[in-house]
C-alpha positions in Angstrom: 15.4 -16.4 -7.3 15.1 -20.0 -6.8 12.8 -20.4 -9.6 15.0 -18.2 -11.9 18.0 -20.4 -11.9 16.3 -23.6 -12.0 14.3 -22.5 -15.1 17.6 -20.7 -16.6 20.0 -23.6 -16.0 16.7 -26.4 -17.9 16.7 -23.8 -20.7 20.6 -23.2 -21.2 21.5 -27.0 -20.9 18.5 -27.7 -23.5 19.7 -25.3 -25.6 23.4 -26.3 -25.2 21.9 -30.1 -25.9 20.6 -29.4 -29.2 23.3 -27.0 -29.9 25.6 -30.3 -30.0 23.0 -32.4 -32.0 22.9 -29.9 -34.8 25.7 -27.4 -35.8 22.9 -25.2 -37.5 20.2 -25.3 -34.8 17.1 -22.7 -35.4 16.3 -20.5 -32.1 13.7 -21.2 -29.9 12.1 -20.0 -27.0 13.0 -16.2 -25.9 15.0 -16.2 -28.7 13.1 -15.8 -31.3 11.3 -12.6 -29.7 15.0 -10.9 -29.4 14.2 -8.4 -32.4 10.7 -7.1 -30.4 11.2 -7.7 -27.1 12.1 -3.9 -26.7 9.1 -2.6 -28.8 6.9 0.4 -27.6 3.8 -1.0 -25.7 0.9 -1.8 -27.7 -1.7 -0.2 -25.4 -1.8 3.3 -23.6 2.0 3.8 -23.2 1.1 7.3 -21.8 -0.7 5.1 -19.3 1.6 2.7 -18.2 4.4 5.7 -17.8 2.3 7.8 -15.2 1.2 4.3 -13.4 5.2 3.9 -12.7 5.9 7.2 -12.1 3.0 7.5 -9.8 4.1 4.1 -7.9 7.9 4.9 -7.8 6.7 8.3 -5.8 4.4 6.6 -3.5 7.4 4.1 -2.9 9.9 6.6 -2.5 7.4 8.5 0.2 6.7 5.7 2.1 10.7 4.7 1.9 11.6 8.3 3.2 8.9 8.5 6.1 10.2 5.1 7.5 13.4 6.4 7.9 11.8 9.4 9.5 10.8 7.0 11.8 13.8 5.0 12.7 15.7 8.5 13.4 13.3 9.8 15.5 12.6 13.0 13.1 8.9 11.7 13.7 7.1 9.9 16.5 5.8 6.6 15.4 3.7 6.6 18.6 1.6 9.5 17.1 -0.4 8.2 14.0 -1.3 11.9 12.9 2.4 13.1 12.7 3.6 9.9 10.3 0.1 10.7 8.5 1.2 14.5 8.0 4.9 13.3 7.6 3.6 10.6 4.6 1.5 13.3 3.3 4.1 15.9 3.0 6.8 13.5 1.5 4.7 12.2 -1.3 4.1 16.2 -2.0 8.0 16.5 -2.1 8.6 13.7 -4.1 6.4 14.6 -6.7 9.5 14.9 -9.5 9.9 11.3 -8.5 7.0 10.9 -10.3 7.8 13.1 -13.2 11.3 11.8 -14.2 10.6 8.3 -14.0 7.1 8.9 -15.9 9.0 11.0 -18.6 11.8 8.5 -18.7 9.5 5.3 -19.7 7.1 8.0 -21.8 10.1 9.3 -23.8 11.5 5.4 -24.5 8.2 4.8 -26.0 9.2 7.4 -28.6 5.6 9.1 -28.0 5.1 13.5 -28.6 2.4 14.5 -26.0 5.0 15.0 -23.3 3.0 17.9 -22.0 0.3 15.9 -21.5 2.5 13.4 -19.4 3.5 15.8 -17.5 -0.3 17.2 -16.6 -1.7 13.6 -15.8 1.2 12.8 -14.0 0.8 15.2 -11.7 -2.9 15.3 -11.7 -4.4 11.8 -12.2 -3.6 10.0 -9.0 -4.1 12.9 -6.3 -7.0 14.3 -8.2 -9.0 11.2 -7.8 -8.1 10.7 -4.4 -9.2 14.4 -3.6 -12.6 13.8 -5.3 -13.1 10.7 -3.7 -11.7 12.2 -0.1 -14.0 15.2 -0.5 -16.9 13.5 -1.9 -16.7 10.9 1.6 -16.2 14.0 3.5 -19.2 16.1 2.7 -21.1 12.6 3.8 -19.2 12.9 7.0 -20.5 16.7 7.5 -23.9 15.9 6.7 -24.0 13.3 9.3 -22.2 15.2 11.5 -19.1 12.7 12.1 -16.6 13.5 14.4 -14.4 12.1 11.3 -15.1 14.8 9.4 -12.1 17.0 8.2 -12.1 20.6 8.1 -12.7 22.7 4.9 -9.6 24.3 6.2 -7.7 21.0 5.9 -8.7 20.8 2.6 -7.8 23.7 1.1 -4.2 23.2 2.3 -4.1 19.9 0.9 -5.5 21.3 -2.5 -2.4 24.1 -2.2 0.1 21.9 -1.5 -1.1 19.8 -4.3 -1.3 22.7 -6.7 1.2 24.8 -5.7 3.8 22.1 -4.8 3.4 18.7 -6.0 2.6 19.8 -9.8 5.6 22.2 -10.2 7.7 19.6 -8.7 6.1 17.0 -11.0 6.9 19.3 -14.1 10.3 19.7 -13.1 11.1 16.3 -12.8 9.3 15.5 -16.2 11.6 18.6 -17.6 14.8 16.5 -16.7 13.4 13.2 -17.8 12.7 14.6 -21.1 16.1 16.1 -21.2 18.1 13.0 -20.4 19.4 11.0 -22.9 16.9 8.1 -23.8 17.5 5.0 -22.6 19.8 2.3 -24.7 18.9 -1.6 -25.2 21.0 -4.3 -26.2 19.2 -5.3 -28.9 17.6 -3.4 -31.9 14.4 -3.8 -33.0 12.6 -5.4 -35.8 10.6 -2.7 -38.3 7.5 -5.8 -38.6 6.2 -7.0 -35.3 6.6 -10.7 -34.8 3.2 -12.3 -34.3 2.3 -14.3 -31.2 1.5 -17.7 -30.9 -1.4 -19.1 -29.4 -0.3 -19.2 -25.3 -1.2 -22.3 -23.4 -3.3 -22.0 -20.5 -0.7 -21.2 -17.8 0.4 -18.2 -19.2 -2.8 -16.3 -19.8 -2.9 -12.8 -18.3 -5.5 -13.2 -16.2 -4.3 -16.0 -14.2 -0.3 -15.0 -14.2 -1.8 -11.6 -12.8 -3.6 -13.1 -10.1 -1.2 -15.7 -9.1 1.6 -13.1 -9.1 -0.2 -11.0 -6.9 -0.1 -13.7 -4.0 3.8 -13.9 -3.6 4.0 -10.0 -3.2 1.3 -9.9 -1.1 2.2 -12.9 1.3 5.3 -11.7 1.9 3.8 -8.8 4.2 0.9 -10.0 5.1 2.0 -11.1 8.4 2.8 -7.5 9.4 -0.1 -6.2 7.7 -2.1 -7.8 10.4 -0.8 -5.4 12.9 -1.0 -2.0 11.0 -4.4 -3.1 10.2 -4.7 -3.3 13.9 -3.5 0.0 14.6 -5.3 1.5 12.0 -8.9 0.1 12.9 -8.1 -1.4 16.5 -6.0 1.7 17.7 -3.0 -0.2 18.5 -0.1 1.0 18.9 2.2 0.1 16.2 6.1 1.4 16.8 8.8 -1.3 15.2 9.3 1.1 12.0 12.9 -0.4 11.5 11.1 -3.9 11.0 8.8 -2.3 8.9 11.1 -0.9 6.2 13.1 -4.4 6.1 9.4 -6.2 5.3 9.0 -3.0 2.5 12.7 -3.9 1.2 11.4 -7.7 1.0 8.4 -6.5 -1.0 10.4 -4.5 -3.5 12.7 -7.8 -4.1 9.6 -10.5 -4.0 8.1 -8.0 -6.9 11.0 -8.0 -8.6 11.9 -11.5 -8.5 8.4 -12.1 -9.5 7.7 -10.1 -12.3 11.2 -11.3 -13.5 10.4 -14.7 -13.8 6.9 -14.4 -14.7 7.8 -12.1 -17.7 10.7 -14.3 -18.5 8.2 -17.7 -18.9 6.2 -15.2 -21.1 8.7 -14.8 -23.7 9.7 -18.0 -23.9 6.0 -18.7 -24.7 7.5 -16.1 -27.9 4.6 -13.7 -26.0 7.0 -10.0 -26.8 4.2 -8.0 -25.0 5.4 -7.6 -21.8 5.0 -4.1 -20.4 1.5 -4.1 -19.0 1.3 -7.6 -18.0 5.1 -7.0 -16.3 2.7 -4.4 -14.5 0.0 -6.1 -13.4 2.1 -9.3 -12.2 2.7 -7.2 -9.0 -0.1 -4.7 -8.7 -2.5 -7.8 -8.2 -1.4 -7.2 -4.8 -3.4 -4.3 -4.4 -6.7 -6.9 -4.9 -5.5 -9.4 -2.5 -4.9 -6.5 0.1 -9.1 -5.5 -0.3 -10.0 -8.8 -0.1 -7.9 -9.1 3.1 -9.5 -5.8 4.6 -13.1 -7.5 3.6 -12.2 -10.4 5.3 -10.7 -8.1 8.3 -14.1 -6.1 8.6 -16.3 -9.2 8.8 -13.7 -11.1 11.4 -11.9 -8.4 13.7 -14.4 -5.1 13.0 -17.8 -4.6 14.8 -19.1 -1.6 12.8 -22.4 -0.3 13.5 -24.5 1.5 10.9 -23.8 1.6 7.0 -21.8 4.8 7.0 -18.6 3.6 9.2 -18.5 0.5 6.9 -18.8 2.9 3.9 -15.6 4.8 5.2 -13.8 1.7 6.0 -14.1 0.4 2.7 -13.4 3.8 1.0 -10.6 4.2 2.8 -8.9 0.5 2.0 -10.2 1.1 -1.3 -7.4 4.2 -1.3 -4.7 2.1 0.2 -5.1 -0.8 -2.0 -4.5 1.2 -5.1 -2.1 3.1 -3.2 -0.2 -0.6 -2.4 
């Protein structure tokens, strides 16, 4: 937030300067991209809708099993019931998922809404299921206590199929029914061509030093779920937990706020995926962390437990 002002207040008082040098001053800056800055994304919009979707249903999951936890509807002291409790809120917040996707798919003024809807619903969980069942045949085979049930499995695959989908197309159903969303501006019919961006704001490197902020800000308490997940610790202090979540939702926003507001002034209208991938840098820094955790805190033995491990944070990185 910091940032944001300072930056604003230069930017206004330059503008204001030059504004009383010259009665007919051309704009500069953000001001020029005003006309595209609302344009349809470039690249896979159909894309960048289900990643959204799929991340404000994760989010909203995780949000409503915290609270599970501070009233005592689950007991944080049992890591199977908040896994089953995670598990079966991200199923019921599947239209989550669907609204928001349809919302941001619908904006882009784009047709294939039915096949929003299907990779919405399927993209995410399907790959986790392959990868989750492809891990657990190797399990079986080596005859891992780990190993999940076939049972287990086919009630996850119902409650993906028979629950998370229809839920999924409902919400796309409303998002495609509500009215599409307004901006202040309208846009240009010609897209305005970018200038040459210095150094600073190439993707690459706003991407990966946006991640840090986001993922600072809960690294401190990721050392102790990391602890309970691999250590078995016992982590209990849920309350604490959801106010470190509510800091990660504003450090995100404040972040992708300011980086995507230094990219237009660089006259740079593309913002949408690189708005995205300001924040989910995170997700690297958080495997990097859990590779640096399994050489410092972990004594593994063999190459299938370290196989698992790295499966596994593999799935909660792209889930972060």
């Amino acid at each position: 937030s910091t940032i944001m002002v300072r930056t604003l207040r230069k930017d206004i008082a330059g503008y204001n300067e030059i504004q009383s040098i010259e009665d007919a001053q051309e704009e500069t800056g953000w001001k020029l991209v005003h006309g595209d800055v609302f344009r349809k994304p470039e690249t896979s919009p159909m894309i960048l809708s289900i990643a959204v979707g799929t991340g404000a249903q994760i989010g909203a999951a995780f949000i409503l099993a915290m609270l599970c936890a501070i009233f005592k509807l689950t007991n944080s002291l049992k890591k199977g019931q908040v896994l089953t409790s995670m598990i079966l809120l991200y199923v019921l917040c599947g239209s989550v998922a669907g609204y928001v996707s349809a919302r941001i798919y619908k904006f882009t003024e784009a047709t294939a809404w039915k096949t929003n809807a299907i990779l919405t619903a399927t993209a995410l969980p399907g790959a986790i299921v392959a990868i989750f069942t492809v891990l657990n045949m190797f399990l079986s085979v080596a005859g891992a206590a780990t190993a999940v049930s076939f049972l287990t499995i086919i009630v996850l695959f119902l409650l993906w199929v028979c629950v998370s989908s229809p839920l999924v197309f409902l919400g796309s159903y409303i998002g495609l029914k509500a009215k599409t969303i307004e901006v202040p501006t309208k846009t240009t019919q010609i897209a305005r061509i970018v200038p040459e961006a210095p150094w600073h704001m190439n993707p690459a490197l706003t991407a990966l030093m946006g991640g840090i902020l986001p993922f600072g800000s809960v690294c401190i308490e990721l050392a102790f779920i990391m602890s309970a997940l691999w250590l078995h610790q016992i982590y209990y202090v849920m309350g604490f937990l959801l106010a470190v979540i509510a800091i990660l939702a504003a450090t995100c926003a404040q972040v992708s706020i300011v980086l995507c507001y230094l990219q237009l002034c660089a006259e740079d209208h593309r913002w949408w995926w690189r708005s995205f991938w300001n924040c989910a840098s995170a997700g690297f820094y958080l495997y990097v962390y859990s590779l640096w955790f399994l050489s410092s805190r972990l004594d593994l033995v063999g190459t299938l437990p370290v196989v698992i491990y790295l499966t596994y944070m593999g799935m909660i990185s792209i889930f972060f």
